[in-house]
Backbone atoms as SQL, in Angstrom:
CREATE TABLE atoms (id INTEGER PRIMARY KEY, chain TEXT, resi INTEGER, resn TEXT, atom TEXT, x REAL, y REAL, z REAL);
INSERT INTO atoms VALUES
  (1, 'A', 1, 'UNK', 'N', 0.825, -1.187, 0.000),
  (2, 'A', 1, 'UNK', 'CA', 0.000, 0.000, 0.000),
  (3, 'A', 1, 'UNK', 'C', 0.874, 1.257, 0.000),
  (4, 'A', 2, 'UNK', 'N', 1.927, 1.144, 0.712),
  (5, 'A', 2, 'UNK', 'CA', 2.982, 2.724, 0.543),
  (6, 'A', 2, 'UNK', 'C', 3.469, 2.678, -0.311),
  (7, 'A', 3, 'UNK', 'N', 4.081, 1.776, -1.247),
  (8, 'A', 3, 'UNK', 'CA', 4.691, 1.747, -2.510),
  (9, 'A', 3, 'UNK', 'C', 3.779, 2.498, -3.598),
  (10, 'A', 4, 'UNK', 'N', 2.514, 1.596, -3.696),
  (11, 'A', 4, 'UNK', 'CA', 1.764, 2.270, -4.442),
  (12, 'A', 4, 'UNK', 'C', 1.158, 3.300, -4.122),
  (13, 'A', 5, 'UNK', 'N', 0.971, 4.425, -3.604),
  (14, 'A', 5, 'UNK', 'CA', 0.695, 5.522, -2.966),
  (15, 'A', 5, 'UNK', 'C', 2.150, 6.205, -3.176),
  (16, 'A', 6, 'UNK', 'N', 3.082, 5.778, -2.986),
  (17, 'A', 6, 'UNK', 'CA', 3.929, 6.454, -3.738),
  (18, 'A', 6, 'UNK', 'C', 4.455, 6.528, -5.491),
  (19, 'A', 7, 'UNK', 'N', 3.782, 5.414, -5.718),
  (20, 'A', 7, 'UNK', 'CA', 3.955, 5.147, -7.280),
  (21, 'A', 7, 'UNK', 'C', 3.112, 6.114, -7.937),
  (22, 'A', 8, 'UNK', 'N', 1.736, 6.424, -7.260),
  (23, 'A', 8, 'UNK', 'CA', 0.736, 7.553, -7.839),
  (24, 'A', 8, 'UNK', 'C', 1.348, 9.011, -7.430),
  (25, 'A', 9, 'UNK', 'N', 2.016, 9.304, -6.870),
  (26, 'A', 9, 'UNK', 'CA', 3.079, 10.568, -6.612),
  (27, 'A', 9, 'UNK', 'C', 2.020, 11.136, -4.973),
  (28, 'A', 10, 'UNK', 'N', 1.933, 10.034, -4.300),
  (29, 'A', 10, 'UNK', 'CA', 0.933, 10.606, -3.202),
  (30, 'A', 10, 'UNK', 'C', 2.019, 10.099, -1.715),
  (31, 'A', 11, 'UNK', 'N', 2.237, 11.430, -0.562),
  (32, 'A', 11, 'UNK', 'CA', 2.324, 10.755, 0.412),
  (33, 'A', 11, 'UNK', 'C', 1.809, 9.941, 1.447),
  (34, 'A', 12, 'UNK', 'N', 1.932, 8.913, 1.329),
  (35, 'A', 12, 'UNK', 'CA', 1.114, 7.964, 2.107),
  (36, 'A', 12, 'UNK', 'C', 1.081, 8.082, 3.325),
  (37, 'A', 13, 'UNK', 'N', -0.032, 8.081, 4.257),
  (38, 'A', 13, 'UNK', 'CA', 0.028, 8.250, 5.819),
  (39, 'A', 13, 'UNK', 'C', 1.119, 7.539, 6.207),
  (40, 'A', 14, 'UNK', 'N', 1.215, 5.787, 5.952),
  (41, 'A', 14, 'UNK', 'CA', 1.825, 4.690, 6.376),
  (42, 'A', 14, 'UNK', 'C', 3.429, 5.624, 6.820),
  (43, 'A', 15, 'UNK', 'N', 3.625, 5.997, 5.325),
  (44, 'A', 15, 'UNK', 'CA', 5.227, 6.641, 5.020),
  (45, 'A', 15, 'UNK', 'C', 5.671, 8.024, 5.689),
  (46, 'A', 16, 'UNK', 'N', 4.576, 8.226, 6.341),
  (47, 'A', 16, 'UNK', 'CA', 4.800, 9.864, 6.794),
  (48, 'A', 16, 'UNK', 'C', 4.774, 9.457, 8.175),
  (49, 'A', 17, 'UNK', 'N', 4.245, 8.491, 8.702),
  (50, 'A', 17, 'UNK', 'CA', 3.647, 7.898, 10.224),
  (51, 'A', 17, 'UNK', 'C', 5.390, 7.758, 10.520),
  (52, 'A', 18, 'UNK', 'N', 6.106, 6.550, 9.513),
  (53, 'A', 18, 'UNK', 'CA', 6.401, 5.552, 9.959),
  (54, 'A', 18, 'UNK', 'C', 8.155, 6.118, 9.195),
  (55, 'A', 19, 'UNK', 'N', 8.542, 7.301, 8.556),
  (56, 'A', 19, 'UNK', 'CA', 9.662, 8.203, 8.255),
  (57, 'A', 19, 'UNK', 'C', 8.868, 9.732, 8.526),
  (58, 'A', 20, 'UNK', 'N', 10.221, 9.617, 9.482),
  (59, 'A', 20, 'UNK', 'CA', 10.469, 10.523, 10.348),
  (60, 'A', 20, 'UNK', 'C', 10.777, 11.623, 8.971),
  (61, 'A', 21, 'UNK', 'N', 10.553, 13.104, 9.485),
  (62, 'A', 21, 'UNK', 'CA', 11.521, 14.438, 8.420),
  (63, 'A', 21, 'UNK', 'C', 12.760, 14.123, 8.794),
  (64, 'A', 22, 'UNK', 'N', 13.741, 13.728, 9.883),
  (65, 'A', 22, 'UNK', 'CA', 14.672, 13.639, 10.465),
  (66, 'A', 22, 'UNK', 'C', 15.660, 12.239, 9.713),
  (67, 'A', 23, 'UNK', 'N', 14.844, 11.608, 9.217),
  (68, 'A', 23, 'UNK', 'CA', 15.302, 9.966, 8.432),
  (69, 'A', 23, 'UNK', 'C', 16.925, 10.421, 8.105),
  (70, 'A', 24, 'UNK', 'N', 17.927, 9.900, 8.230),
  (71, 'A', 24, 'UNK', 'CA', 19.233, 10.156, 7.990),
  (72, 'A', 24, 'UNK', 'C', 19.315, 8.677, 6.420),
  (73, 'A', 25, 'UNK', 'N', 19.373, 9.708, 5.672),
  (74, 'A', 25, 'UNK', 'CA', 19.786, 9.101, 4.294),
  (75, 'A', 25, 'UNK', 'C', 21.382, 9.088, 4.068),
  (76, 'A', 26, 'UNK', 'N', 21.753, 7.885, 4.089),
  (77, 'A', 26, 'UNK', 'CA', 23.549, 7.186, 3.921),
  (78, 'A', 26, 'UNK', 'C', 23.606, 6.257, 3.024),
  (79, 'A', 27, 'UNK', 'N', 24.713, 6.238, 2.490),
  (80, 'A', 27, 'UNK', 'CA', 25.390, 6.168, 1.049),
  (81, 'A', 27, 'UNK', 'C', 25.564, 6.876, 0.388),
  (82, 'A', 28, 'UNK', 'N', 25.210, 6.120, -1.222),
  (83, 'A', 28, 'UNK', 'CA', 25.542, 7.055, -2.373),
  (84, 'A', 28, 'UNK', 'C', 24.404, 7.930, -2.561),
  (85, 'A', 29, 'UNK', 'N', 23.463, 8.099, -2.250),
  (86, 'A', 29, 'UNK', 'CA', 22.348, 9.000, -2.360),
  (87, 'A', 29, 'UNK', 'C', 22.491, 9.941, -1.004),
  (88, 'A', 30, 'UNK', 'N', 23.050, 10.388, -0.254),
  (89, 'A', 30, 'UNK', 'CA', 22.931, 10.819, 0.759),
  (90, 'A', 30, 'UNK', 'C', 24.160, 11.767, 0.991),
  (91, 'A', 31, 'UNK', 'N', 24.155, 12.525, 1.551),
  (92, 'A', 31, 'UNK', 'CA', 25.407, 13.228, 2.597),
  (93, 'A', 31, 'UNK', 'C', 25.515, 12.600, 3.646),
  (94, 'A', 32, 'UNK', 'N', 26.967, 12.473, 4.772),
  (95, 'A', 32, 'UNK', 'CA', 26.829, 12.413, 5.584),
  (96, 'A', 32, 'UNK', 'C', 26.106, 13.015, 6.513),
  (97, 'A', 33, 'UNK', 'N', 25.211, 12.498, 7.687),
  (98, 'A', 33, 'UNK', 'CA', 24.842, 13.428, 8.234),
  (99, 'A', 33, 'UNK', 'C', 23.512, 13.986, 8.027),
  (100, 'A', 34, 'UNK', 'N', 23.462, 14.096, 6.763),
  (101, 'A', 34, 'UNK', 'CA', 22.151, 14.702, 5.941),
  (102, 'A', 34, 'UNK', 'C', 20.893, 14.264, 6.335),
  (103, 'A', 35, 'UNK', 'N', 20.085, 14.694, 6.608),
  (104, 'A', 35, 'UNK', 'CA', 18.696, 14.392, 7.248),
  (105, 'A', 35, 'UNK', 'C', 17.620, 14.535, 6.211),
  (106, 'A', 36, 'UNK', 'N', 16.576, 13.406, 5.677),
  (107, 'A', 36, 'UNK', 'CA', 15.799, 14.256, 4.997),
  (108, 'A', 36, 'UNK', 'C', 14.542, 12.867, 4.807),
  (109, 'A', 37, 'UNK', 'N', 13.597, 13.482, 4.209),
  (110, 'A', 37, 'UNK', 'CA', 12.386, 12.220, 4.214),
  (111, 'A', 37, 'UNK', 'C', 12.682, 11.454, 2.623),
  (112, 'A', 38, 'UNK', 'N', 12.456, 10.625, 2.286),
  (113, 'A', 38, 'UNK', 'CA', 12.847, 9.882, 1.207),
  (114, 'A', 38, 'UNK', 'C', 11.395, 10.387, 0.043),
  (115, 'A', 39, 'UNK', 'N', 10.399, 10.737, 0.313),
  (116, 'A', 39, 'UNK', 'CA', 9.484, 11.133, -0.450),
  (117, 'A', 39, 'UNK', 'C', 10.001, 12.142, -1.899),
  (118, 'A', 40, 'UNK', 'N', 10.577, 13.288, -2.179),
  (119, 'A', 40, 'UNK', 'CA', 11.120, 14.230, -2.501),
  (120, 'A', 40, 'UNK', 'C', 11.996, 13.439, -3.697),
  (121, 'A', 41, 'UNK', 'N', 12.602, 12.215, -3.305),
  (122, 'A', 41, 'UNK', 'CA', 13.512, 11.733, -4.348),
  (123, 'A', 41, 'UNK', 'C', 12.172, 11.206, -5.328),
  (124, 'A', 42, 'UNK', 'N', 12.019, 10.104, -4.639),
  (125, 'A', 42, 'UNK', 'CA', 11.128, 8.921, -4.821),
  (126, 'A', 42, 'UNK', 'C', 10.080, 9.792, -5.715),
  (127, 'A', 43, 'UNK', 'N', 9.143, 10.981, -5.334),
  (128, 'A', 43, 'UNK', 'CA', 8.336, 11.545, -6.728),
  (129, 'A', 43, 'UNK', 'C', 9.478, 12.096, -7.779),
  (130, 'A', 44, 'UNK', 'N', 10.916, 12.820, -7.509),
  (131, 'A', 44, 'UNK', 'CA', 11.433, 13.219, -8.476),
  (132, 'A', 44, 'UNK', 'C', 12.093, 11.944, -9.655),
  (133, 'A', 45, 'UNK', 'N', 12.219, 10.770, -9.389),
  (134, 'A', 45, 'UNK', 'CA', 12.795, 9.904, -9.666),
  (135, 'A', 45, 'UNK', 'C', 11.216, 9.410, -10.931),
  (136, 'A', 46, 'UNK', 'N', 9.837, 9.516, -10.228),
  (137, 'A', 46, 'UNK', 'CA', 8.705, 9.158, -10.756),
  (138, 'A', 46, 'UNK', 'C', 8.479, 9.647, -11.872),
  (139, 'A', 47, 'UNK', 'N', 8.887, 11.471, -11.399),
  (140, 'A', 47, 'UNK', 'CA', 8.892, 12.367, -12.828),
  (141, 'A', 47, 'UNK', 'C', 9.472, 12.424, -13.820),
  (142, 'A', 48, 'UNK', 'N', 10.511, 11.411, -13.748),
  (143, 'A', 48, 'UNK', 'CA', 11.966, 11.537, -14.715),
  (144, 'A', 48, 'UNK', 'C', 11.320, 9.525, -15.471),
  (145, 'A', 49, 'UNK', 'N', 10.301, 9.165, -15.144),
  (146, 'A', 49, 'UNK', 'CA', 10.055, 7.742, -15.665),
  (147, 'A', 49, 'UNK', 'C', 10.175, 6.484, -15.148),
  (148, 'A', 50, 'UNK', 'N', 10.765, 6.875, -13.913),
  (149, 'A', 50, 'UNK', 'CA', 11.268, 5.426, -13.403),
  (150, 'A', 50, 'UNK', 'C', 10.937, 4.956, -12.369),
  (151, 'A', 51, 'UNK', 'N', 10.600, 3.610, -12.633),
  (152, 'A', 51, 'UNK', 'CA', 9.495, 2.973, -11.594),
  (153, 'A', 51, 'UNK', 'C', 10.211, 1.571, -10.556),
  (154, 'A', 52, 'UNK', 'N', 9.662, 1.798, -9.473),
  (155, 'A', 52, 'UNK', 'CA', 10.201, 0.412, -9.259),
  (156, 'A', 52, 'UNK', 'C', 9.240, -0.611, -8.472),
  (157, 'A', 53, 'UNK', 'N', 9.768, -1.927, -8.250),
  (158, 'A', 53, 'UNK', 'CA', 8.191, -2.584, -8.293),
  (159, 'A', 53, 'UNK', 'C', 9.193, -3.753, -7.116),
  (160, 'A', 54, 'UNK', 'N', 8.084, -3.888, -5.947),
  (161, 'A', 54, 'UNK', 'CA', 8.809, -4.736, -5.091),
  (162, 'A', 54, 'UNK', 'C', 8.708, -6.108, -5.150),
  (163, 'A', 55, 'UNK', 'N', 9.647, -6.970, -4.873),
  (164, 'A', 55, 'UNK', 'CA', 10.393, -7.994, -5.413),
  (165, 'A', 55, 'UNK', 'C', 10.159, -9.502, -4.453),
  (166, 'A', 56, 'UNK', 'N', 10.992, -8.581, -2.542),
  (167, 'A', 56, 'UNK', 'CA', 10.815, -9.758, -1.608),
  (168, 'A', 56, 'UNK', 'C', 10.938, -8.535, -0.497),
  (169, 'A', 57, 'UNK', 'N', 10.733, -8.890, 0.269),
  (170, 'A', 57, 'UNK', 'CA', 10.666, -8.212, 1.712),
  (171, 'A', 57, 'UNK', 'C', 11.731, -9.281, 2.433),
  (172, 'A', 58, 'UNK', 'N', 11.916, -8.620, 3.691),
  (173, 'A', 58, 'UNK', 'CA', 12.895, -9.014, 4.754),
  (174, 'A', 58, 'UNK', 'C', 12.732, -8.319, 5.757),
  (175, 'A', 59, 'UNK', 'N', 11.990, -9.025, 6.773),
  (176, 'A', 59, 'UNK', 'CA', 11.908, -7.860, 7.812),
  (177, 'A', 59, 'UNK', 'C', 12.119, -8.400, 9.582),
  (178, 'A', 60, 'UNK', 'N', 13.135, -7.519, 10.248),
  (179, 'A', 60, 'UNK', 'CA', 12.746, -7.918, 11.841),
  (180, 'A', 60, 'UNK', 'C', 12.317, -6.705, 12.557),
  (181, 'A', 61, 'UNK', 'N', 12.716, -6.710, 13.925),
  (182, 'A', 61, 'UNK', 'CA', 12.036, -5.873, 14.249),
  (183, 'A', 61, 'UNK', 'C', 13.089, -4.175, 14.167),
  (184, 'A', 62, 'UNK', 'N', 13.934, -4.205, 14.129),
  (185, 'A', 62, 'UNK', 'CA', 15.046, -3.306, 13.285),
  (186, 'A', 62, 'UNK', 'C', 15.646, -3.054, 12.577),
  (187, 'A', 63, 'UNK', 'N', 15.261, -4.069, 11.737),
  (188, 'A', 63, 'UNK', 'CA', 16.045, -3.571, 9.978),
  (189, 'A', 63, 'UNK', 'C', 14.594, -4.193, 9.356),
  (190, 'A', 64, 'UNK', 'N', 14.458, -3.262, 8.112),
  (191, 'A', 64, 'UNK', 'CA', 13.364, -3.966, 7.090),
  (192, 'A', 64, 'UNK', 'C', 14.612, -3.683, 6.090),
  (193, 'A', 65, 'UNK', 'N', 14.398, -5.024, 4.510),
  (194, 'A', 65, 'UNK', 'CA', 14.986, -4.762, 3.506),
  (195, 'A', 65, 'UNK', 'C', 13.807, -5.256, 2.519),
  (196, 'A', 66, 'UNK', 'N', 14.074, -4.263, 1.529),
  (197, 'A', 66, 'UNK', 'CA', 12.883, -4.083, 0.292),
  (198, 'A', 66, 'UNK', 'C', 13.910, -4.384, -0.895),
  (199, 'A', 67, 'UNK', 'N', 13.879, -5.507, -1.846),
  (200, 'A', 67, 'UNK', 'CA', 14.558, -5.651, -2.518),
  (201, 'A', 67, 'UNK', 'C', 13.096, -5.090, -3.748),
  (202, 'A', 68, 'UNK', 'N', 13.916, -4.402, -4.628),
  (203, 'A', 68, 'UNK', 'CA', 13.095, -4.174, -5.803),
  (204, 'A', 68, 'UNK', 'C', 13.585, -3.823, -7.032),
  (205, 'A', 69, 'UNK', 'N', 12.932, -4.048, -8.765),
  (206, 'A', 69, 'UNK', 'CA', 13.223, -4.450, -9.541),
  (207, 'A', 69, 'UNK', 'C', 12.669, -3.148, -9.742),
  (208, 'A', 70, 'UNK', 'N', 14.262, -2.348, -11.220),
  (209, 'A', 70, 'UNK', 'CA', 13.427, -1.035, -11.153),
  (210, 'A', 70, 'UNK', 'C', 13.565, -0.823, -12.693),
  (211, 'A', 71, 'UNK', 'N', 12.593, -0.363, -13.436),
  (212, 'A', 71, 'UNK', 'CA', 12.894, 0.035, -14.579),
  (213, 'A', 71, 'UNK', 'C', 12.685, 1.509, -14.780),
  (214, 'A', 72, 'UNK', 'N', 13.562, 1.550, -15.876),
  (215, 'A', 72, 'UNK', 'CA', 13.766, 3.479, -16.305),
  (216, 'A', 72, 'UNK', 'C', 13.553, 3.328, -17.434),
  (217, 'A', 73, 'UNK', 'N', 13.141, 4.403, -18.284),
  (218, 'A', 73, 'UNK', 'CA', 12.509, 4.843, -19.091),
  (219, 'A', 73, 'UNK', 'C', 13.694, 4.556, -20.506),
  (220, 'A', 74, 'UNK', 'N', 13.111, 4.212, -21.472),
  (221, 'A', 74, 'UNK', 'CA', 14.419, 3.798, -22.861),
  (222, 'A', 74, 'UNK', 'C', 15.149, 5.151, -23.460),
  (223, 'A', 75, 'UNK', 'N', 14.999, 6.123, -23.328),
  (224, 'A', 75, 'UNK', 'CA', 15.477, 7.129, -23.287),
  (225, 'A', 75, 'UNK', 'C', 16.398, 7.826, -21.934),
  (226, 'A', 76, 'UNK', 'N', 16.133, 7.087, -21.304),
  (227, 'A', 76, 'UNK', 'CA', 17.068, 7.634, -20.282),
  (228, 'A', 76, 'UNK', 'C', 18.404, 7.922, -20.059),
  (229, 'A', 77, 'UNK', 'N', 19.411, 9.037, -19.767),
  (230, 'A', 77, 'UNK', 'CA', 20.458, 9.284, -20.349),
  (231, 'A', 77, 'UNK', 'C', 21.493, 8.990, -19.161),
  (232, 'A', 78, 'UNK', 'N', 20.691, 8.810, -17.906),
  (233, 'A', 78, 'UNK', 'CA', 21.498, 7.862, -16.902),
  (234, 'A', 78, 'UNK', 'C', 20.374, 6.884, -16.255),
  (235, 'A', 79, 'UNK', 'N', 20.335, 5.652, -16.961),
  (236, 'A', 79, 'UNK', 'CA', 19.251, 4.938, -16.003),
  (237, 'A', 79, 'UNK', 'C', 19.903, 4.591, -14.802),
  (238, 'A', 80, 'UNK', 'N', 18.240, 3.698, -14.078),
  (239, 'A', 80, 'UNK', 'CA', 18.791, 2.722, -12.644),
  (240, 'A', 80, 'UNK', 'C', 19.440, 1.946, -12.892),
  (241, 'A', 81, 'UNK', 'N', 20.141, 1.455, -11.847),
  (242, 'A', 81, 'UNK', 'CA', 20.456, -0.198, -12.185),
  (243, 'A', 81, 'UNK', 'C', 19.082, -0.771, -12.296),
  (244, 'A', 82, 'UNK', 'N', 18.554, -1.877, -12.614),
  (245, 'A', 82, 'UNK', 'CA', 17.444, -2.621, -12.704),
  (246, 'A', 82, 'UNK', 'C', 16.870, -3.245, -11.507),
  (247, 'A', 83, 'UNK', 'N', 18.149, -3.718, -10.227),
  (248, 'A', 83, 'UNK', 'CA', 17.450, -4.059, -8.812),
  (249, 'A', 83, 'UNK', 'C', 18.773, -2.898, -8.105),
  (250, 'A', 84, 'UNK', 'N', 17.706, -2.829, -7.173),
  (251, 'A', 84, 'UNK', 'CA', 18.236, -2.835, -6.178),
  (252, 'A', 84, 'UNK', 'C', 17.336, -2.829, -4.822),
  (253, 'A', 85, 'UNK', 'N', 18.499, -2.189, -3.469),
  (254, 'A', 85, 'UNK', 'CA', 17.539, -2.488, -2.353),
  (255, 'A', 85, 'UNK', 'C', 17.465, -1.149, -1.262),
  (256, 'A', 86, 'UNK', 'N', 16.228, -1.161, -0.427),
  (257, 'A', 86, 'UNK', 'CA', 16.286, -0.348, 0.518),
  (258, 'A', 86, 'UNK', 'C', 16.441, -1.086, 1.242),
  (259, 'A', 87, 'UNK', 'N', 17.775, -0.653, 2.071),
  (260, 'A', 87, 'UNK', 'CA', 17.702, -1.042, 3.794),
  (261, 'A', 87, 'UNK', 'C', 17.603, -0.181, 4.914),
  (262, 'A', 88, 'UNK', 'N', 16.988, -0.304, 5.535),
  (263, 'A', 88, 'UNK', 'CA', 16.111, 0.842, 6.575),
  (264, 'A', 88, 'UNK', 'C', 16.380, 0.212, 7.721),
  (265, 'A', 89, 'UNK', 'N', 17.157, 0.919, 8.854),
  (266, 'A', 89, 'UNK', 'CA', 16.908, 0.404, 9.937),
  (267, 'A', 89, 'UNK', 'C', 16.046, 1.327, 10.825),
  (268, 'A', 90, 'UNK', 'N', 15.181, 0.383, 12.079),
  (269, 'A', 90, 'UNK', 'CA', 14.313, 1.021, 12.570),
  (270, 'A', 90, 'UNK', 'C', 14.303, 1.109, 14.511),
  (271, 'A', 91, 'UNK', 'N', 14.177, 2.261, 14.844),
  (272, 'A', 91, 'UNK', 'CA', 13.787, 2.305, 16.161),
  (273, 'A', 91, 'UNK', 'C', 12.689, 2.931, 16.320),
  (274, 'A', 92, 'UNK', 'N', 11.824, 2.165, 17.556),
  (275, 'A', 92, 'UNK', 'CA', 10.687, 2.463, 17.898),
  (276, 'A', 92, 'UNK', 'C', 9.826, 2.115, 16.423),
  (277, 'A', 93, 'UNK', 'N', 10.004, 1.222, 15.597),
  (278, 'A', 93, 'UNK', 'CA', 9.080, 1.435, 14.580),
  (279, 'A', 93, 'UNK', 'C', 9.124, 1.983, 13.282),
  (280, 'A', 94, 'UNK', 'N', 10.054, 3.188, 13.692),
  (281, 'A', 94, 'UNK', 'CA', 10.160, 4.713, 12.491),
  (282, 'A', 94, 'UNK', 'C', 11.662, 4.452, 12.175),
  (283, 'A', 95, 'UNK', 'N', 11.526, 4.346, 10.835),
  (284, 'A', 95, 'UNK', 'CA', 13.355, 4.271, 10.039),
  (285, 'A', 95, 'UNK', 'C', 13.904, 5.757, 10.348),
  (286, 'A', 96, 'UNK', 'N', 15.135, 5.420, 10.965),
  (287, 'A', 96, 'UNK', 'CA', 16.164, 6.138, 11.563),
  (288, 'A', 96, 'UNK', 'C', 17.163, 6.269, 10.424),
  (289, 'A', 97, 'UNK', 'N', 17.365, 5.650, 9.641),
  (290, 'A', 97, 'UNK', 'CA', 18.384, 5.436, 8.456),
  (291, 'A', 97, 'UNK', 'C', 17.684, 4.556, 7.465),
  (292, 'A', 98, 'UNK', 'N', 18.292, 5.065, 6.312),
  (293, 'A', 98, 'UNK', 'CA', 18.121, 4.584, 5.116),
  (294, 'A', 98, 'UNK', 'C', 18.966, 4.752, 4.188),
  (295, 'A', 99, 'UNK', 'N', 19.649, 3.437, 3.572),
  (296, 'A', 99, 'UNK', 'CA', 20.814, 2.934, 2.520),
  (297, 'A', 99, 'UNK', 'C', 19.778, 2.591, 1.430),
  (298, 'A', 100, 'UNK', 'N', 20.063, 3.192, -0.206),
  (299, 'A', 100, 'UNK', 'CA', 19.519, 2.582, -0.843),
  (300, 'A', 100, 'UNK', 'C', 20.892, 2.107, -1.467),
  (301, 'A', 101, 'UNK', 'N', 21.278, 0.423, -1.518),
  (302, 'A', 101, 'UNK', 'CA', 22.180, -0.293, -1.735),
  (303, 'A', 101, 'UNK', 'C', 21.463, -0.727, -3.943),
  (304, 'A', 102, 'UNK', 'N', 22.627, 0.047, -4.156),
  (305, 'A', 102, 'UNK', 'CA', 22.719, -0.804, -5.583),
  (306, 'A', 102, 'UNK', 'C', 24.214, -1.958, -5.819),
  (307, 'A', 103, 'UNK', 'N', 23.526, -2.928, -7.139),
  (308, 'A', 103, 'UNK', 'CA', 24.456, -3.536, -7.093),
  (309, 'A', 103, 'UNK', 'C', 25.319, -3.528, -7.773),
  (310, 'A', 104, 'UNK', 'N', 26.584, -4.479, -7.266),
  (311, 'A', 104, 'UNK', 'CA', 27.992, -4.155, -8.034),
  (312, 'A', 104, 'UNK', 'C', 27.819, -4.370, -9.466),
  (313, 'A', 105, 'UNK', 'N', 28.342, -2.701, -10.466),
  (314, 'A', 105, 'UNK', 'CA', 28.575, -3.667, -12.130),
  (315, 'A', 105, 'UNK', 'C', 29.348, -4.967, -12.094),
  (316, 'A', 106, 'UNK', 'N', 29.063, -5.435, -13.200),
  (317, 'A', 106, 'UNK', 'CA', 29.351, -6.705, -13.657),
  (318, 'A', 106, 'UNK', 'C', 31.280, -6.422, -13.959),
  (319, 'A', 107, 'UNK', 'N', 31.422, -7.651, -13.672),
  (320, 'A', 107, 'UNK', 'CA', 33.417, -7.748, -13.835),
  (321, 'A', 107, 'UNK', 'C', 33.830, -8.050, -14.968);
């Protein structure tokens, strides 16, 4: 239900309940440090064509991982990789951090 509510460019209660404004985004999408809600990418990413569609879940009670299969648009002049994953870890419930992990090019 939050995926798709975000796939229609809508913030979902679930996603607003349950990420914090405070969400610390780390890795390659992120600054150190940097604080911010993941919504903002996720519609700008929508507007530019590219969708992604979830795959398998993984979840305890402090880390959830969302593996998902993403396609970009045939014109695209930097696509996605095709999977990748969110890993979110959580206290009290509400993701405190969020890695969106892509995978290694090919050797």
């Amino acid at each position: 239900m939050t995926l798709q509510g975000a796939a229609r460019g809508n913030l979902p209660r679930e996603m607003a309940e349950l990420w914090p404004a405070e969400t610390e985004l780390v890795g390659a999408l992120g600054r150190t440090g940097e604080r911010t809600h993941p919504f903002p990418g996720m519609r700008q990413n929508r507007e530019y064509g590219v969708r992604q569609h979830l795959r398998h879940v993984v979840a305890s009670r402090d880390i959830t991982i969302w593996e998902m299969d993403v396609i970009s648009p045939a014109d695209a002049v930097s696509p996605c990789p095709p999977t990748l994953a969110w890993l979110m870890f959580r206290r009290d419930r509400r993701v405190q951090r969020l890695r969106v992990v892509f995978p290694e090019p090919p050797r």
